[in-house]
PDB file of N, CA, C, O and CB in Angstrom:
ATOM      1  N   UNK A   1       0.838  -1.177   0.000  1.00  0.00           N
ATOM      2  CA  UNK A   1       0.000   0.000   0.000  1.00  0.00           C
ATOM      3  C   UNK A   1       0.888   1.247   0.000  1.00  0.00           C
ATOM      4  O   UNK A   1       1.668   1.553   0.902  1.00  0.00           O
ATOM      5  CB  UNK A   1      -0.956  -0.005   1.218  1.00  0.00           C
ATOM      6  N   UNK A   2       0.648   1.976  -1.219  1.00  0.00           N
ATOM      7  CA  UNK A   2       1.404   3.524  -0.832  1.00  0.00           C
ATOM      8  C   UNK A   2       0.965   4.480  -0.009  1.00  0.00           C
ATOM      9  O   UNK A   2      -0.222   4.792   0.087  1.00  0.00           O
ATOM     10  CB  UNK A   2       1.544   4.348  -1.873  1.00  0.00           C
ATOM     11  N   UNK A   3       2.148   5.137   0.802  1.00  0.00           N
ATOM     12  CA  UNK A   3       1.863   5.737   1.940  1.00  0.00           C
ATOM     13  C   UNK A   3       1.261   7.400   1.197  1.00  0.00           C
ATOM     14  O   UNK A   3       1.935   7.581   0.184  1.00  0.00           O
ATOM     15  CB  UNK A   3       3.389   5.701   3.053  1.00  0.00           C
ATOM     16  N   UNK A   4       0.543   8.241   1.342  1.00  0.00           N
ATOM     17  CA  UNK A   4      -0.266   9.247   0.575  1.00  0.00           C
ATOM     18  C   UNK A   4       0.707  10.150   1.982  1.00  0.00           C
ATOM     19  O   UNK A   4       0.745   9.921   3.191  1.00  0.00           O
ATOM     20  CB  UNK A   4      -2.481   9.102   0.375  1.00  0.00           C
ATOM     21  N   UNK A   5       1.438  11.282   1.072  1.00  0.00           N
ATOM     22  CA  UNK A   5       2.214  12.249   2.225  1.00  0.00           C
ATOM     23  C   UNK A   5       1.105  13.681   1.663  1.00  0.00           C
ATOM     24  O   UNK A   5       0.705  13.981   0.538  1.00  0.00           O
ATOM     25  CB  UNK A   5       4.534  12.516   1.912  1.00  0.00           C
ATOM     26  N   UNK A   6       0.914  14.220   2.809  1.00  0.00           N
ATOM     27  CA  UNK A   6       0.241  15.633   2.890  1.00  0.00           C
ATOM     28  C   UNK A   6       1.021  16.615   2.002  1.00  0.00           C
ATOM     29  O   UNK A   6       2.250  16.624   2.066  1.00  0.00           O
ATOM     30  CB  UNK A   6       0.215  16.217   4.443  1.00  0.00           C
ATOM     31  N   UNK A   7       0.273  17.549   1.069  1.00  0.00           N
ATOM     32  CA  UNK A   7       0.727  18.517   0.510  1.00  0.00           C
ATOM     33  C   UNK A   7       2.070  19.337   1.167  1.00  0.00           C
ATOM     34  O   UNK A   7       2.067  19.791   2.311  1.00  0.00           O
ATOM     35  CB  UNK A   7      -0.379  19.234   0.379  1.00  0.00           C
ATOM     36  N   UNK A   8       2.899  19.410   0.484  1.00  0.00           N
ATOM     37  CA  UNK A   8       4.013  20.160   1.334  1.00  0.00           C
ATOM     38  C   UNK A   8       4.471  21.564   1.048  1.00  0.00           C
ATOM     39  O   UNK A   8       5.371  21.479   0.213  1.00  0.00           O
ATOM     40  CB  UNK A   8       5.219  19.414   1.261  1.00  0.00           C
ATOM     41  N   UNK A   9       4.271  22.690   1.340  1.00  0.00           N
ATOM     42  CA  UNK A   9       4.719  24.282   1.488  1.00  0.00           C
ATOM     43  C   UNK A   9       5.089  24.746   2.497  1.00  0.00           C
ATOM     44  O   UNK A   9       4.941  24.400   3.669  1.00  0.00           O
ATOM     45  CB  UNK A   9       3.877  25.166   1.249  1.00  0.00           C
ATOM     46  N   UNK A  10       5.685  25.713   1.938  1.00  0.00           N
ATOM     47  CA  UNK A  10       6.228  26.592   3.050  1.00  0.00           C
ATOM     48  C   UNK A  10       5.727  27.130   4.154  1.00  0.00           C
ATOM     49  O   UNK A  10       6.219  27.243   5.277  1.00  0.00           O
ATOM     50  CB  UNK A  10       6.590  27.474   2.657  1.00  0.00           C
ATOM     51  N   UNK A  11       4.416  27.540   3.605  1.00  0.00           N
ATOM     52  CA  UNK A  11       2.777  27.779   5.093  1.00  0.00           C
ATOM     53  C   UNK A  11       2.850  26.646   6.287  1.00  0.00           C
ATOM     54  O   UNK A  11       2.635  26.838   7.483  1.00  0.00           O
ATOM     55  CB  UNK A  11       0.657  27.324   4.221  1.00  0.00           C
ATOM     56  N   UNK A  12       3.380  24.832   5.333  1.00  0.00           N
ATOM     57  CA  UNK A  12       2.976  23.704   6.469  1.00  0.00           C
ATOM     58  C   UNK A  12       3.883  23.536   7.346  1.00  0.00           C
ATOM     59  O   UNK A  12       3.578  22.824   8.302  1.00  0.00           O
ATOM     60  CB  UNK A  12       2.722  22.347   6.004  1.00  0.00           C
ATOM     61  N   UNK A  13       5.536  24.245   7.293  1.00  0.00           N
ATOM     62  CA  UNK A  13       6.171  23.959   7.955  1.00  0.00           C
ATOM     63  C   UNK A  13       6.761  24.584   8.781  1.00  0.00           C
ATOM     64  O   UNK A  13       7.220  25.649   8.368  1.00  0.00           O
ATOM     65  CB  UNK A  13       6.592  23.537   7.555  1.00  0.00           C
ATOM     66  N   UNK A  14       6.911  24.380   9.661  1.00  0.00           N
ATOM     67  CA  UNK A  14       6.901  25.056  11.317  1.00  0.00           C
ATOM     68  C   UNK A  14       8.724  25.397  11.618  1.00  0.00           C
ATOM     69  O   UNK A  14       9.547  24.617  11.139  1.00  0.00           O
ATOM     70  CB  UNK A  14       6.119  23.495  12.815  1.00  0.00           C
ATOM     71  N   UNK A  15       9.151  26.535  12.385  1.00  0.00           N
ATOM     72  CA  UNK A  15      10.313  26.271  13.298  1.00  0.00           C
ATOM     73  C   UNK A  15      10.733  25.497  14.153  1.00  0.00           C
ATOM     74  O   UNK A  15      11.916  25.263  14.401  1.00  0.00           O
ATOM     75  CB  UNK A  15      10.466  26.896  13.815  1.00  0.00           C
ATOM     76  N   UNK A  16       9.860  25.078  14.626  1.00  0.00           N
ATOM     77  CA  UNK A  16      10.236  23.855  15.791  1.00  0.00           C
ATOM     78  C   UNK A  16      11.601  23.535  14.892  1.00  0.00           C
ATOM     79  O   UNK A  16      12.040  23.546  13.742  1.00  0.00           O
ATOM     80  CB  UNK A  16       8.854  22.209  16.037  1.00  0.00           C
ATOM     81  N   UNK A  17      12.044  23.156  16.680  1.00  0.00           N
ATOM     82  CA  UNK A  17      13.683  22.116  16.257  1.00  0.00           C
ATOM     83  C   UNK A  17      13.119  20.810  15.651  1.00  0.00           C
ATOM     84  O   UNK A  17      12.070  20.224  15.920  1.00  0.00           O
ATOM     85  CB  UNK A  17      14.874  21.515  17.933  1.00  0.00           C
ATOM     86  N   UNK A  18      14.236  20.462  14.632  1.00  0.00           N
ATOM     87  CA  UNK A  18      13.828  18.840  14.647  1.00  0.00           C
ATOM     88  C   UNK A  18      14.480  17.945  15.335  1.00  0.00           C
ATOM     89  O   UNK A  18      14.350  16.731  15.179  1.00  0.00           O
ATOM     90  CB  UNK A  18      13.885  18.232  13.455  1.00  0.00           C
ATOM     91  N   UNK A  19      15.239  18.503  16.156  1.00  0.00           N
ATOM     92  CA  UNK A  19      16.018  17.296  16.951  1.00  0.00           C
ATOM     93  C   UNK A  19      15.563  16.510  17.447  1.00  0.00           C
ATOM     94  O   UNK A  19      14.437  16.727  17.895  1.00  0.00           O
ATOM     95  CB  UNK A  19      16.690  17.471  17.811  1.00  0.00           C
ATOM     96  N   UNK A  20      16.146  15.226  17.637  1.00  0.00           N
ATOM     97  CA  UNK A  20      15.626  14.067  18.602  1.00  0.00           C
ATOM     98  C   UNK A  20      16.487  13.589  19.573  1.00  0.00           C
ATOM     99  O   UNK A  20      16.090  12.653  20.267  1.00  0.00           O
ATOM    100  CB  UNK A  20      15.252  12.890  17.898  1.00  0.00           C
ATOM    101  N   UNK A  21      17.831  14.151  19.797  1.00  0.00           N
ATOM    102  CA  UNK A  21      18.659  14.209  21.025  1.00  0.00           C
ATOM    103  C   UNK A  21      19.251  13.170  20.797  1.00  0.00           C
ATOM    104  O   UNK A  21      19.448  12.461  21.784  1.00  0.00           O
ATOM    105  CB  UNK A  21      18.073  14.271  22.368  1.00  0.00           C
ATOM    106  N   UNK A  22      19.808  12.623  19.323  1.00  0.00           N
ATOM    107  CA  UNK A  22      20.490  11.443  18.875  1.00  0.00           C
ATOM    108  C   UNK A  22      21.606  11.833  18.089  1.00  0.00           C
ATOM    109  O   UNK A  22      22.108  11.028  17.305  1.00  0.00           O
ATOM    110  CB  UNK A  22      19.631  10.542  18.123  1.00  0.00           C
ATOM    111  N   UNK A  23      22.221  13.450  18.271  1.00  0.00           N
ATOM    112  CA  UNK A  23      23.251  13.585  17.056  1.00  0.00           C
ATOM    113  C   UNK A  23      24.184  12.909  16.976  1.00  0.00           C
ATOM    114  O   UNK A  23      24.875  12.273  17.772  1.00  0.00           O
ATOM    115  CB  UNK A  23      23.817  14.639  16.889  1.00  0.00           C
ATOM    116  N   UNK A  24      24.168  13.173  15.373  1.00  0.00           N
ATOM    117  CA  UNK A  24      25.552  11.977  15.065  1.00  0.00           C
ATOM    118  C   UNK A  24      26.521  12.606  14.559  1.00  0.00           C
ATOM    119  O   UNK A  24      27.337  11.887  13.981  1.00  0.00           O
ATOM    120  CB  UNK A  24      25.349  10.724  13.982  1.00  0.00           C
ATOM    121  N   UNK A  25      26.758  13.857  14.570  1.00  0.00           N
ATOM    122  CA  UNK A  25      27.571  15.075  14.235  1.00  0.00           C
ATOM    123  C   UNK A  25      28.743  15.138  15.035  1.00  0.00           C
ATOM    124  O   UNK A  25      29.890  15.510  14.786  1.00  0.00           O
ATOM    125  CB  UNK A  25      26.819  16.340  14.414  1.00  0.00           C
ATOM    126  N   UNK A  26      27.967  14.505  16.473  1.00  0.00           N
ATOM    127  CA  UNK A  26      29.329  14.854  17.215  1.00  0.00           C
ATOM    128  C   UNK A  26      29.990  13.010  17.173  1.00  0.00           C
ATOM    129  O   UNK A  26      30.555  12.548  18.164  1.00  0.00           O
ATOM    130  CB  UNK A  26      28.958  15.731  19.258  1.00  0.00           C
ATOM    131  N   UNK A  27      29.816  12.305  16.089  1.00  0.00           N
ATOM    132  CA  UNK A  27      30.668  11.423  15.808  1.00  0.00           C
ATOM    133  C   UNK A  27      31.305  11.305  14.479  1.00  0.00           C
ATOM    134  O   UNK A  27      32.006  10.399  14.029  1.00  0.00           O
ATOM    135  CB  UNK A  27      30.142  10.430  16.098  1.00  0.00           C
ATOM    136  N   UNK A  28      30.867  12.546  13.885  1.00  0.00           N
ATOM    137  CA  UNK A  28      31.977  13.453  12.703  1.00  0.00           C
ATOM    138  C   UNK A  28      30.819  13.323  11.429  1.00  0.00           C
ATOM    139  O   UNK A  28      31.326  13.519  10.325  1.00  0.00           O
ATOM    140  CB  UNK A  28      33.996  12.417  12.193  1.00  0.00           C
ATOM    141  N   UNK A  29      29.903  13.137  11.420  1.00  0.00           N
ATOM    142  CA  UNK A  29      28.721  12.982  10.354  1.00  0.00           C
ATOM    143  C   UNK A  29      28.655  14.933   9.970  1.00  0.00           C
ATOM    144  O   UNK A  29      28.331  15.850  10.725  1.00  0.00           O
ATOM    145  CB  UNK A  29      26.837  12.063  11.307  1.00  0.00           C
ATOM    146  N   UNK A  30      29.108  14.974   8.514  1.00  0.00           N
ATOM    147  CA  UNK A  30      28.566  16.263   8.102  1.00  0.00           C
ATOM    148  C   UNK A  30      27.220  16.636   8.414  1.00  0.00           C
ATOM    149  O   UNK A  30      26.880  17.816   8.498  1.00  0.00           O
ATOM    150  CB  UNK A  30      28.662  16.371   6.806  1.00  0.00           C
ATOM    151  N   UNK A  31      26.496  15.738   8.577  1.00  0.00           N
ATOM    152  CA  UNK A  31      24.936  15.903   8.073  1.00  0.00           C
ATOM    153  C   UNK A  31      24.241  14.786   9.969  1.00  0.00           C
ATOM    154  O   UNK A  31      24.929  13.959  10.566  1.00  0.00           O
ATOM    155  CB  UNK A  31      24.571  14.671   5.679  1.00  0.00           C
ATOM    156  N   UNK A  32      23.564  14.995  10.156  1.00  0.00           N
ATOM    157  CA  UNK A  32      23.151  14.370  11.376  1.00  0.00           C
ATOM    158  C   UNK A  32      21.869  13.341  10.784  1.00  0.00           C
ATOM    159  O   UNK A  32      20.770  13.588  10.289  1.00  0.00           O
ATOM    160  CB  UNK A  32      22.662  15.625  12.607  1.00  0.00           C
ATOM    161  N   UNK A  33      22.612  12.057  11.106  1.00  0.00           N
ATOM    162  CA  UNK A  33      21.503  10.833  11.163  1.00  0.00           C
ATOM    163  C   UNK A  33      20.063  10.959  11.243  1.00  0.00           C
ATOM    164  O   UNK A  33      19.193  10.529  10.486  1.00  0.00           O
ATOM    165  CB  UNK A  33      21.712  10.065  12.261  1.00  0.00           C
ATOM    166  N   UNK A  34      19.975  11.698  12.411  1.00  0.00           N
ATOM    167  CA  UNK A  34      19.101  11.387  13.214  1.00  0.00           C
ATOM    168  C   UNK A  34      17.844  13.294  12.448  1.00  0.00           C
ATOM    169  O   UNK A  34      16.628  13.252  12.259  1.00  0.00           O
ATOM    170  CB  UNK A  34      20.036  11.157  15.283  1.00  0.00           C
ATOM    171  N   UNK A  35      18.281  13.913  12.339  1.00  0.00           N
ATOM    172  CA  UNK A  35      17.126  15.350  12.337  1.00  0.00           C
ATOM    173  C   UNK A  35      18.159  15.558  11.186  1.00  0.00           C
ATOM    174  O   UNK A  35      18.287  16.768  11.367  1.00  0.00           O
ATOM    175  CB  UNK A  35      16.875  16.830  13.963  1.00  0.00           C
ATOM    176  N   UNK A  36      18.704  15.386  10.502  1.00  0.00           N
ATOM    177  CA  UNK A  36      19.271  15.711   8.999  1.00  0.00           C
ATOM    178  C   UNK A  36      19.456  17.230   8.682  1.00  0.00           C
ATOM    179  O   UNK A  36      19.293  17.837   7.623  1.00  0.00           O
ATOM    180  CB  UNK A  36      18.223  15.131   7.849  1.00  0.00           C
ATOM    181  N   UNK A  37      19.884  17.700  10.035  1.00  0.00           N
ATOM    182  CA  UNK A  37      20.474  19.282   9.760  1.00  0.00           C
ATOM    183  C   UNK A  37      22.132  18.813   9.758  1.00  0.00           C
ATOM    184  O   UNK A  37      22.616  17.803  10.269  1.00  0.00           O
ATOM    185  CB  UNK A  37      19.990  20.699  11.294  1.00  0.00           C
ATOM    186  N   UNK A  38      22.890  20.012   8.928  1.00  0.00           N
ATOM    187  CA  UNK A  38      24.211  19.738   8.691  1.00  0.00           C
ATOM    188  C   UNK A  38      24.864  20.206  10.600  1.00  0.00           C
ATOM    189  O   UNK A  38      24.214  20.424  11.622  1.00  0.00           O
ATOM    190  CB  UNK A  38      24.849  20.889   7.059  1.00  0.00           C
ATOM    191  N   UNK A  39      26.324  20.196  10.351  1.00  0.00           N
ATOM    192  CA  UNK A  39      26.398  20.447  11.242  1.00  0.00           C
ATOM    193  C   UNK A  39      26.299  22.304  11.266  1.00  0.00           C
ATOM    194  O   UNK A  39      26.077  22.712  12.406  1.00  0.00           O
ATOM    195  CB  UNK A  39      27.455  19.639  11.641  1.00  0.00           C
ATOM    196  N   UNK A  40      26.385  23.045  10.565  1.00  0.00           N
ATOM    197  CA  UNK A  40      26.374  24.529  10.719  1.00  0.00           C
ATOM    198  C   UNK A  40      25.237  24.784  11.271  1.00  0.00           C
ATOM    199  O   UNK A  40      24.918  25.496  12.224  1.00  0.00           O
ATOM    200  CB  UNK A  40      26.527  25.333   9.525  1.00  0.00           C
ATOM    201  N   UNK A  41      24.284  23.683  10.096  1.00  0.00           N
ATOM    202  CA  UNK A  41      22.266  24.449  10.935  1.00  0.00           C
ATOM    203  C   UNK A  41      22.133  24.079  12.138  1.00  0.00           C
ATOM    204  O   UNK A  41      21.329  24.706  12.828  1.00  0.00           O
ATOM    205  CB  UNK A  41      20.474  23.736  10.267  1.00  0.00           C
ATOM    206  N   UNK A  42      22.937  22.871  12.774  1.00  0.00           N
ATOM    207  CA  UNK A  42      22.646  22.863  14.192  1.00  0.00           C
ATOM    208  C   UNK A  42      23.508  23.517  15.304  1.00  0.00           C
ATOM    209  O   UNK A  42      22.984  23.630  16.412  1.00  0.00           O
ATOM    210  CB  UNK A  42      22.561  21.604  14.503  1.00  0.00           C
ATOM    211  N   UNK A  43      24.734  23.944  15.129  1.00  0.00           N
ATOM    212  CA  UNK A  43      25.330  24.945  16.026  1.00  0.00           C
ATOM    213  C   UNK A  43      24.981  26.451  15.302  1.00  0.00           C
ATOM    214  O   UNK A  43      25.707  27.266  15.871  1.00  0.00           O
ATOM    215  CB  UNK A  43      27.066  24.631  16.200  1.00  0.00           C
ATOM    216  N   UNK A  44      24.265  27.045  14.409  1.00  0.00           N
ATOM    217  CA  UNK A  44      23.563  28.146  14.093  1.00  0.00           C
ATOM    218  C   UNK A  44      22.274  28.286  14.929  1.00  0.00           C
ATOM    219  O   UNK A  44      21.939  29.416  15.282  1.00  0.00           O
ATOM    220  CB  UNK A  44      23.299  28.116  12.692  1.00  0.00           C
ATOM    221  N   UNK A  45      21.411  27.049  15.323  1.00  0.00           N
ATOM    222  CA  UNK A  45      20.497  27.039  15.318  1.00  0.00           C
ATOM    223  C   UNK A  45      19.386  27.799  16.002  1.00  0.00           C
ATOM    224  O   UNK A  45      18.208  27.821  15.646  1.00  0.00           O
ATOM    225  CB  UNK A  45      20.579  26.254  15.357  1.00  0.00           C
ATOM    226  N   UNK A  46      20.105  28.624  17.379  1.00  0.00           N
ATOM    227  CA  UNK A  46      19.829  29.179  18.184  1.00  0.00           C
ATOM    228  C   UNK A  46      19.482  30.981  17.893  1.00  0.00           C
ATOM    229  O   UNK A  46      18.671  31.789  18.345  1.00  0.00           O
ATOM    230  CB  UNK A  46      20.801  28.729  18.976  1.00  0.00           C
ATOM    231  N   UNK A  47      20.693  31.020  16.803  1.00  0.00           N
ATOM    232  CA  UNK A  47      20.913  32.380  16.707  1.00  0.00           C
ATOM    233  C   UNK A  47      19.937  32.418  15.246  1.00  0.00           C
ATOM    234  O   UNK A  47      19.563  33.557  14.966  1.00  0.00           O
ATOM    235  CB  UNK A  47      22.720  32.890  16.665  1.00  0.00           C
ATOM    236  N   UNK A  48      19.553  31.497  14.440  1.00  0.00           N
ATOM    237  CA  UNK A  48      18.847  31.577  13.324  1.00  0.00           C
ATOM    238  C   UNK A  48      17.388  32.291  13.420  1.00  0.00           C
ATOM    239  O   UNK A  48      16.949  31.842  14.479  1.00  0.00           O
ATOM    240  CB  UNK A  48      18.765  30.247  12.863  1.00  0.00           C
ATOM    241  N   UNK A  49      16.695  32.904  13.042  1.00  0.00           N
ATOM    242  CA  UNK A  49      15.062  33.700  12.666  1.00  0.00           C
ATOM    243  C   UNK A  49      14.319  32.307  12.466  1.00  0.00           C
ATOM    244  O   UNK A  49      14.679  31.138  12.321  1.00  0.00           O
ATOM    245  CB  UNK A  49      14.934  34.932  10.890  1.00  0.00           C
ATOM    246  N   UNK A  50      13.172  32.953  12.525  1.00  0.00           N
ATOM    247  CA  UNK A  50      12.211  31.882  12.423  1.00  0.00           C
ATOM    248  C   UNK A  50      12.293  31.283  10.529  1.00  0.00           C
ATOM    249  O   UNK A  50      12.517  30.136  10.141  1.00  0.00           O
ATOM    250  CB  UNK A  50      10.473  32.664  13.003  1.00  0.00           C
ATOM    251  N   UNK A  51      12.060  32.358   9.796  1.00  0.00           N
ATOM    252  CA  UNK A  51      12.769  32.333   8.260  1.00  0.00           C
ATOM    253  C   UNK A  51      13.179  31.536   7.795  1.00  0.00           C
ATOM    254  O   UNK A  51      12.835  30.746   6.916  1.00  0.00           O
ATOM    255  CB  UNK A  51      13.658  32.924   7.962  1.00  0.00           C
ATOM    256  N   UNK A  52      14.587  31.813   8.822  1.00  0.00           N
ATOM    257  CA  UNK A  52      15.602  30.563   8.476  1.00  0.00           C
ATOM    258  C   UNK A  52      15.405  29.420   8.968  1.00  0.00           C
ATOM    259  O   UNK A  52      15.779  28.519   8.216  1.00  0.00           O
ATOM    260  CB  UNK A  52      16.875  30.722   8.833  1.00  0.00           C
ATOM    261  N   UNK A  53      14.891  29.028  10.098  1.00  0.00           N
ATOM    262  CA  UNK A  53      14.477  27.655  10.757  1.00  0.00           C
ATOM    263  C   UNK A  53      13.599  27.313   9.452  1.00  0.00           C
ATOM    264  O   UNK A  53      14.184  26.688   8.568  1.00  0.00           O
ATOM    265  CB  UNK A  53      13.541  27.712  12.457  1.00  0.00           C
ATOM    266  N   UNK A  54      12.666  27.553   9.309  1.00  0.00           N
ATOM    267  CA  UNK A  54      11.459  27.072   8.108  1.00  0.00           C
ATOM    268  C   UNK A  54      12.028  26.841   7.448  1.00  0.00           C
ATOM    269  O   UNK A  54      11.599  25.836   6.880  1.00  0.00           O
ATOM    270  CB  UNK A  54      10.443  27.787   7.460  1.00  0.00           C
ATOM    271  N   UNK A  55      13.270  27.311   6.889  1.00  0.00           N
ATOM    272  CA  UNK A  55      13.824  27.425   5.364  1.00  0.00           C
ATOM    273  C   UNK A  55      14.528  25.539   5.369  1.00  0.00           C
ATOM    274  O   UNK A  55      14.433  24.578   4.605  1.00  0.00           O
ATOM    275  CB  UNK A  55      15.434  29.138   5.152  1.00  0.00           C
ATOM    276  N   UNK A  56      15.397  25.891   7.057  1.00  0.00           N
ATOM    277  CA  UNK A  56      16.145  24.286   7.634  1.00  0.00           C
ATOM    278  C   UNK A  56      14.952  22.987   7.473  1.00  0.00           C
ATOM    279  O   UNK A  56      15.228  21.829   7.161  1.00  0.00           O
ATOM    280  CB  UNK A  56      16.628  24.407   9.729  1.00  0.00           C
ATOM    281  N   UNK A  57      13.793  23.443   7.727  1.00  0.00           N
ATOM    282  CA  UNK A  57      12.360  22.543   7.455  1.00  0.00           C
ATOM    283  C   UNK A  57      12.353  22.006   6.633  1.00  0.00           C
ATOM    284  O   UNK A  57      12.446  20.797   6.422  1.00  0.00           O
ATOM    285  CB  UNK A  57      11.203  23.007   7.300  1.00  0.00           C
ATOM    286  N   UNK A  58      12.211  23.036   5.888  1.00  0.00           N
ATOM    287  CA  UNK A  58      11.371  22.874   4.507  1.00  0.00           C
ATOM    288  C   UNK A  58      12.303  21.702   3.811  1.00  0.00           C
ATOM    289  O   UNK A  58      11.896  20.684   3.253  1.00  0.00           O
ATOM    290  CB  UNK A  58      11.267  24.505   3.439  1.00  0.00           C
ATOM    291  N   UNK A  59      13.786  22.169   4.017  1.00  0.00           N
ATOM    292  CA  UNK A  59      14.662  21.478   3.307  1.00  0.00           C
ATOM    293  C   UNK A  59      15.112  19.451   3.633  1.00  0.00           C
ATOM    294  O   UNK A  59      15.581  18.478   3.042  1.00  0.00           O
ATOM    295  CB  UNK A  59      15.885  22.535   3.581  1.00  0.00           C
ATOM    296  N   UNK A  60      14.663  19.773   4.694  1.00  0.00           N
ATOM    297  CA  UNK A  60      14.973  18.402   5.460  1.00  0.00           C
ATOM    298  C   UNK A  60      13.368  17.590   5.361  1.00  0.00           C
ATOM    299  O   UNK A  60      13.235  16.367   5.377  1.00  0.00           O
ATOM    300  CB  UNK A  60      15.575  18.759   7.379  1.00  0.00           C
ATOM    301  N   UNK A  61      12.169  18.644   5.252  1.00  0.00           N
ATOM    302  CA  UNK A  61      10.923  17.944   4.802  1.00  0.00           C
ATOM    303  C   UNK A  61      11.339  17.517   3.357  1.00  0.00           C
ATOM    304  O   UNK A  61      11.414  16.291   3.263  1.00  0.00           O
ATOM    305  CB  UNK A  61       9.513  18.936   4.848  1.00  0.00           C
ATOM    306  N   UNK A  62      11.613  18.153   2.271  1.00  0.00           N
ATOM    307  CA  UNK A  62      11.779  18.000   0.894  1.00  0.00           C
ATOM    308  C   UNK A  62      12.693  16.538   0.693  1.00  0.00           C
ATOM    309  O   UNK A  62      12.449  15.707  -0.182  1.00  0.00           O
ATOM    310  CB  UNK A  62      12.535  19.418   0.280  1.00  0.00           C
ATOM    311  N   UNK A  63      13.824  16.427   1.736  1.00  0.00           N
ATOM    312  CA  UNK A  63      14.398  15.506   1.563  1.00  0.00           C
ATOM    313  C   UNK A  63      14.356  14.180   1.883  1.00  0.00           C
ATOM    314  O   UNK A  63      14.983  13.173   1.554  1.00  0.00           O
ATOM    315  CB  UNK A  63      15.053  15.803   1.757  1.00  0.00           C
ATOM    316  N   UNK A  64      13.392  14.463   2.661  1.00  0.00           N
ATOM    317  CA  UNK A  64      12.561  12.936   3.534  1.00  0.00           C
ATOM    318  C   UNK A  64      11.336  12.899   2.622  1.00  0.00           C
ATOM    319  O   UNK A  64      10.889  11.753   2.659  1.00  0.00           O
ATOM    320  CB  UNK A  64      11.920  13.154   5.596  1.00  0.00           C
ATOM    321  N   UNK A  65      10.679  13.605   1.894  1.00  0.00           N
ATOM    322  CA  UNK A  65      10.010  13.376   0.482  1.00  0.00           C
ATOM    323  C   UNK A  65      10.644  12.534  -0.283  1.00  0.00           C
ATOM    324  O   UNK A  65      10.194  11.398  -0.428  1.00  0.00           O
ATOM    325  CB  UNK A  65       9.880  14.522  -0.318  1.00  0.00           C
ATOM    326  N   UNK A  66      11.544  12.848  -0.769  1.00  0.00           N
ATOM    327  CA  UNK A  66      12.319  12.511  -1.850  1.00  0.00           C
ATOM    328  C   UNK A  66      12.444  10.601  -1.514  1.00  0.00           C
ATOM    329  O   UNK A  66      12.084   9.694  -2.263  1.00  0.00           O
ATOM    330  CB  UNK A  66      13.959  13.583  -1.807  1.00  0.00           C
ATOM    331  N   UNK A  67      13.039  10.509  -0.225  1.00  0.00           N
ATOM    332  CA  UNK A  67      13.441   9.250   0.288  1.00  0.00           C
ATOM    333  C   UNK A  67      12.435   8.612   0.097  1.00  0.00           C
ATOM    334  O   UNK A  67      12.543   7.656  -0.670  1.00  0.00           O
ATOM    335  CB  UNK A  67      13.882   9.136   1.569  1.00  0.00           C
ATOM    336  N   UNK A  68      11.409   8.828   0.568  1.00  0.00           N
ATOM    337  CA  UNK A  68       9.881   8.164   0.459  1.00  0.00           C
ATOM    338  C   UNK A  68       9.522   7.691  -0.771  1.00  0.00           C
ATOM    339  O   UNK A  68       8.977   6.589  -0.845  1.00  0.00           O
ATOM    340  CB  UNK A  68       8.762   9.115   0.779  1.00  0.00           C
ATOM    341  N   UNK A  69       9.813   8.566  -2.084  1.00  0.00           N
ATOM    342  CA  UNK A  69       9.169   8.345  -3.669  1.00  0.00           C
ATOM    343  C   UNK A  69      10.322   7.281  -3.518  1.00  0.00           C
ATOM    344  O   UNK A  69       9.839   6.233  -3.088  1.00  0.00           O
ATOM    345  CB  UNK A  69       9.181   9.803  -5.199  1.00  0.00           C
ATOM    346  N   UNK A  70      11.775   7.185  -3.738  1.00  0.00           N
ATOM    347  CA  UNK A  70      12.423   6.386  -3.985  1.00  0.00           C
ATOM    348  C   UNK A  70      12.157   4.637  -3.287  1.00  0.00           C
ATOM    349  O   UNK A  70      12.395   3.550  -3.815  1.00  0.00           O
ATOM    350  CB  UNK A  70      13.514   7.104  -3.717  1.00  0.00           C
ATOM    351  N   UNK A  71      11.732   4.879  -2.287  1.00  0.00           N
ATOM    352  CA  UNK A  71      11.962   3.618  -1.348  1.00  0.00           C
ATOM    353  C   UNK A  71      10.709   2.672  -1.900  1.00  0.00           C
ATOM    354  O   UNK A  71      10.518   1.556  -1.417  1.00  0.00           O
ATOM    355  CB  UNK A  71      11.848   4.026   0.531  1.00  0.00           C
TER     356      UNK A  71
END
């Protein structure tokens, strides 16, 4: 059965952190396993606008899209 993913824009996606308190950054991963921010978006992350958080969203939603059509 294919999984049907909700329309995706920029309106649907929120600042919230995506962390899940599993980084793998600090075991030298450019990119984190676990919430798929690099390591810059997550030591930026604090000092970033809401803007830019959405923008970190959007991009890490788009890419867990992507994974989904492929799989």
């Amino acid at each position: 059965m294919q999984q049907r993913l909700k329309p995706l824009s920029p309106a649907t996606v929120n600042a919230d952190t995506p962390c899940t308190g599993h980084c793998s950054t600090a075991l030298g991963d450019d990119v984190c396993r676990s919430c798929l921010r690099t390591f810059d978006e997550i030591t930026r992350w604090v000092e970033m606008n809401e803007e830019e958080r959405r923008a970190v969203n959007l991009r890490i939603a788009l890419t867990q899209c992507e994974t989904l059509r492929q799989a």
